[in-house]
C-alpha distance (Angstrom), angle and dihedral (degrees) to the residues before:
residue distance angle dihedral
X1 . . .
X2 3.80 . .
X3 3.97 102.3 .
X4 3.77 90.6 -124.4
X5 4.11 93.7 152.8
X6 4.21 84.7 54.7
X7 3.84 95.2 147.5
X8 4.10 100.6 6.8
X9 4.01 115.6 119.1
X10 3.86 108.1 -149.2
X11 3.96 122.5 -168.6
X12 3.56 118.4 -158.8
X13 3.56 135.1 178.0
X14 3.35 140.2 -139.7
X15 3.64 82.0 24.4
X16 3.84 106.4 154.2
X17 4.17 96.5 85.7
X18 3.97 143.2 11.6
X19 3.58 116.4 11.5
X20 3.94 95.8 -8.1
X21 3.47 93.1 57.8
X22 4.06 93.0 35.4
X23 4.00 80.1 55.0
X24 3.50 102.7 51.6
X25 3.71 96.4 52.2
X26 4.21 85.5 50.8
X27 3.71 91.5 45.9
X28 3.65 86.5 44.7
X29 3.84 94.5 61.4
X30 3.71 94.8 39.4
X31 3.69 78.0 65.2
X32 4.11 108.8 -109.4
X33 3.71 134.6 152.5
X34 3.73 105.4 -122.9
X35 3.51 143.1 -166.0
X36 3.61 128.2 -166.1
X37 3.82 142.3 -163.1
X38 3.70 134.1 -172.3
X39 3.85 133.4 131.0
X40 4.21 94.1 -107.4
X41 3.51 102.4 88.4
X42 3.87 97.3 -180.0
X43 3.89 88.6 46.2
X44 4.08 87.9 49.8
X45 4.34 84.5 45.7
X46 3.71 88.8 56.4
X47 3.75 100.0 36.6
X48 3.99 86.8 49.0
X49 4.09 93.5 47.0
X50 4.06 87.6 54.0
X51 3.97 91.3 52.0
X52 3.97 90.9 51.3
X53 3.95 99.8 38.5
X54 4.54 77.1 52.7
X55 3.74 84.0 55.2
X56 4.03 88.8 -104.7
X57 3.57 125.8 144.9
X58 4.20 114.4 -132.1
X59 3.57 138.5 147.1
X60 3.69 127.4 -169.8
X61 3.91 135.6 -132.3
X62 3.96 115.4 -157.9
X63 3.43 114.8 -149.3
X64 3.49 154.0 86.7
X65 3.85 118.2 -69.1
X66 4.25 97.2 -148.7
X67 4.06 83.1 70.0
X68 3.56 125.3 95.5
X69 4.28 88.0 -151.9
X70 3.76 86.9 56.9
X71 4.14 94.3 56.2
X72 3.63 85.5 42.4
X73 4.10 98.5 52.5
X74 3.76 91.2 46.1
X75 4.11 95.0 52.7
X76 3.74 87.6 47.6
X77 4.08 87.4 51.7
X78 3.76 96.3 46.6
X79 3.94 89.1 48.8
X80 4.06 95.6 40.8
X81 4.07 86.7 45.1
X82 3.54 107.3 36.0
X83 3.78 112.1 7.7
X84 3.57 95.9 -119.0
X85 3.71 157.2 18.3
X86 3.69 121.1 -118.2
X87 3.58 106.3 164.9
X88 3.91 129.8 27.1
X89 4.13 120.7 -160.4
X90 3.37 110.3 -162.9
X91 3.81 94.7 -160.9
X92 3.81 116.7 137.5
X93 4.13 110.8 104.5
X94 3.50 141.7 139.7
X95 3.85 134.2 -157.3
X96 3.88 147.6 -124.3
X97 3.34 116.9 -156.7
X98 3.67 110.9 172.2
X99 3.86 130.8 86.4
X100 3.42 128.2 -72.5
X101 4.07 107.9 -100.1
X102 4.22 84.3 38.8
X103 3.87 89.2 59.7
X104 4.04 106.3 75.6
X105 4.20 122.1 -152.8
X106 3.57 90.1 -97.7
X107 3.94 95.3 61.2
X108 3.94 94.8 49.0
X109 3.89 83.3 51.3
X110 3.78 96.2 53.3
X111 3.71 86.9 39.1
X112 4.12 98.9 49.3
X113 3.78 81.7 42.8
X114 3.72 103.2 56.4
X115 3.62 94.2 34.7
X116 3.94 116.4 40.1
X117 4.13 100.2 5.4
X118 3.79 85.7 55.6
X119 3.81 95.0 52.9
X120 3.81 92.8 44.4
X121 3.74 82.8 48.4
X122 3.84 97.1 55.7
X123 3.68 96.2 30.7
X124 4.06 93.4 54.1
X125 3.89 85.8 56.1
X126 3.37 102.2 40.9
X127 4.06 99.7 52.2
X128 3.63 96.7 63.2
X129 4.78 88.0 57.1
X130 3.93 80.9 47.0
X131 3.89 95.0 53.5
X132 3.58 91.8 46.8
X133 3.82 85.3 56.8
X134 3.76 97.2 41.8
X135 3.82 90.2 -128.9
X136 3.89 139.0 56.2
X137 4.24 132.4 147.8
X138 3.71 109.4 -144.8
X139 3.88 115.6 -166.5
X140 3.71 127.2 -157.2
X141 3.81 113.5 -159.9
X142 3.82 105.2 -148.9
X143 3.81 123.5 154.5
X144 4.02 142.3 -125.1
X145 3.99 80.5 -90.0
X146 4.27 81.0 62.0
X147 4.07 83.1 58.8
X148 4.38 107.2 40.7
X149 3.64 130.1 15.5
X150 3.65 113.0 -106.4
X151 3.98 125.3 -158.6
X152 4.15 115.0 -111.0
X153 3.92 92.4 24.0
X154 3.61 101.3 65.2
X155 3.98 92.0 142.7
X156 3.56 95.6 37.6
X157 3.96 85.3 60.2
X158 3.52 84.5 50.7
X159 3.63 96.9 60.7
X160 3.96 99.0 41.9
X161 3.77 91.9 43.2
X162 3.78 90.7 52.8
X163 4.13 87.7 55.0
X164 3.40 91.5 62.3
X165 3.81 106.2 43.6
X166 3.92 72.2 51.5
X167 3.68 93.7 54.4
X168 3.71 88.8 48.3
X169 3.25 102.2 49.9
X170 3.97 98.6 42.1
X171 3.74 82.3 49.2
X172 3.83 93.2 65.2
X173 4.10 92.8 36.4
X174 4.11 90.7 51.9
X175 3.85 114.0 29.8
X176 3.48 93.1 80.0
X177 3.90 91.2 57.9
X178 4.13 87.0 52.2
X179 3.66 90.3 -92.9
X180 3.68 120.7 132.1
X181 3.63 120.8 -162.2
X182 3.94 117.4 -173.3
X183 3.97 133.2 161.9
X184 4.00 128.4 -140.9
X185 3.34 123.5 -141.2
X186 3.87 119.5 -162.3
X187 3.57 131.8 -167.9
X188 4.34 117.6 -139.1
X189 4.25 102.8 -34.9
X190 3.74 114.2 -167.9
X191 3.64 105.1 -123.6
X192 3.82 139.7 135.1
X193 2.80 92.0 -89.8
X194 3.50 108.8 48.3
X195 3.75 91.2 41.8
X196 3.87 97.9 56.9
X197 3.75 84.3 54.3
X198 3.64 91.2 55.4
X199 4.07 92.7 -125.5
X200 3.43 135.1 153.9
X201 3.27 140.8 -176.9
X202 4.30 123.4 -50.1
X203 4.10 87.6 -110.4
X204 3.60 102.7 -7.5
X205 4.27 154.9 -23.8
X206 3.54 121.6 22.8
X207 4.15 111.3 -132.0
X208 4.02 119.8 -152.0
X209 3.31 127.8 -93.1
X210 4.17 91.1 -117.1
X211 3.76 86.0 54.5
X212 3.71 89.0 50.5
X213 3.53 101.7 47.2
X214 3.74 97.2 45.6
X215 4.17 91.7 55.7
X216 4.19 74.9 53.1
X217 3.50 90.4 53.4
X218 3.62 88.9 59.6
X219 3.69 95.3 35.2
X220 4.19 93.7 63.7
X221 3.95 84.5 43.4
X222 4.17 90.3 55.7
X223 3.99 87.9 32.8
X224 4.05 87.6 59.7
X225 4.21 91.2 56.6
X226 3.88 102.9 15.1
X227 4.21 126.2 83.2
X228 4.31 93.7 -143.8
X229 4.03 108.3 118.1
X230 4.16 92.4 -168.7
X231 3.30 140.9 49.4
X232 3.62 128.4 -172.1
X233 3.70 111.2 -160.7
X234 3.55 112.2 -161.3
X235 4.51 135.7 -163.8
X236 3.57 84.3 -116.8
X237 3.57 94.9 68.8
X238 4.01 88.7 -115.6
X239 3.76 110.9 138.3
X240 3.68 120.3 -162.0
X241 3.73 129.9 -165.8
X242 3.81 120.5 -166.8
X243 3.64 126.6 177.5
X244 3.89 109.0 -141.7
């Protein structure tokens, strides 16, 4: 690859499996520092040990991502490691697929949790290392679910749709302090995750997690000189940008 990230620190979380991990190793050979958090230490162990042995530089944060002491920990690593945090990946998420009056309080909790309480988490913690810079791209992965309403995963929706009015919004607050803010909107990615739930893609194929990570490779490259805010990657290898 062409090294772009040379000099970039990325955090990502939920970073030990599917697109995390798929991103990693891509941000890895484009060259950037990372550090990575997820609650599977032995699964972070290995996924760090493959970024060294490919000459990469990574350290890894155990914990759990709903908890304000994890966010915390893993902007005092990237700052005591690297000396600075360029580009945030707000990655870690889970999903609810089942309809409404099936899904019980305690599921949209864990799910609102993992997947927007988590980003707000990282994100509040991370702006104030980027203002000290003067610079910083923070990226929200959301989903096509963030984009239209689909039936059976009404508070999965929910969730993804609120990370992008986030997006937005931060977008607006931050860019004129040299922050950018965008969100990333993928189409059916075979992962794990997605498999054990027996999903596929809203409308169609289901593209791999290496796939999907390298177009993200090139999406934080174009997000660091480019004015779009979304991205909607698609199975048929069309990406689109959009400002917003």
């Amino acid at each position: 690859m062409s090294q772009k990230l040379v000099g970039s620190v990325c955090l990502i979380t939920g970073a030990s499996a599917g697109i995390g991990k798929a991103s990693a190793l891509a941000l890895t050979r484009e060259g950037a520092s990372l550090v990575l958090i997820a609650r599977r230490k032995s699964r972070l162990d290995e996924l760090v040990e493959m970024i060294h042995s490919a000459g990469g530089r990574a350290i890894a944060v155990v914990g759990d991502v709903r908890e304000e002491e994890t966010a915390l920990r893993a902007m005092q690593a990237a700052k005591e490691h690297f000396g600075a945090l360029h580009i945030l990946l707000n990655n870690a998420g889970i999903g609810n697929y089942k309809p409404l009056i099936e899904t019980s309080a305690e599921e949209y909790d864990e799910l609102m949790e993992t997947n927007m309480r988590s980003t707000f988490l990282f994100t509040r913690h991370a702006v104030p290392l980027m203002l000290e810079q003067g610079s910083g791209l923070i990226l929200m992965l959301s989903s096509m679910a963030g984009k239209y309403g689909f039936a059976g995963e009404a508070v999965y929706c929910a969730s993804k749709f609120a990370q992008v009015g986030f997006a937005q919004a931060l977008d607006k607050e931050l860019r004129p302090q040299g922050i950018k803010v965008g969100v990333i909107c993928p189409g059916g990615v075979k992962t794990e995750f997605a498999l054990g739930k027996g999903r596929t893609a809203e409308g169609g194929s289901i593209i791999h997690a290496e796939e999907r990570s390298a177009r993200m490779c090139f999406t934080a490259d174009e997000r660091l000189r480019t004015g779009a805010t979304e991205w909607g990657l698609y199975q048929d290898g069309e990406t689109e940008h959009r400002s917003v």
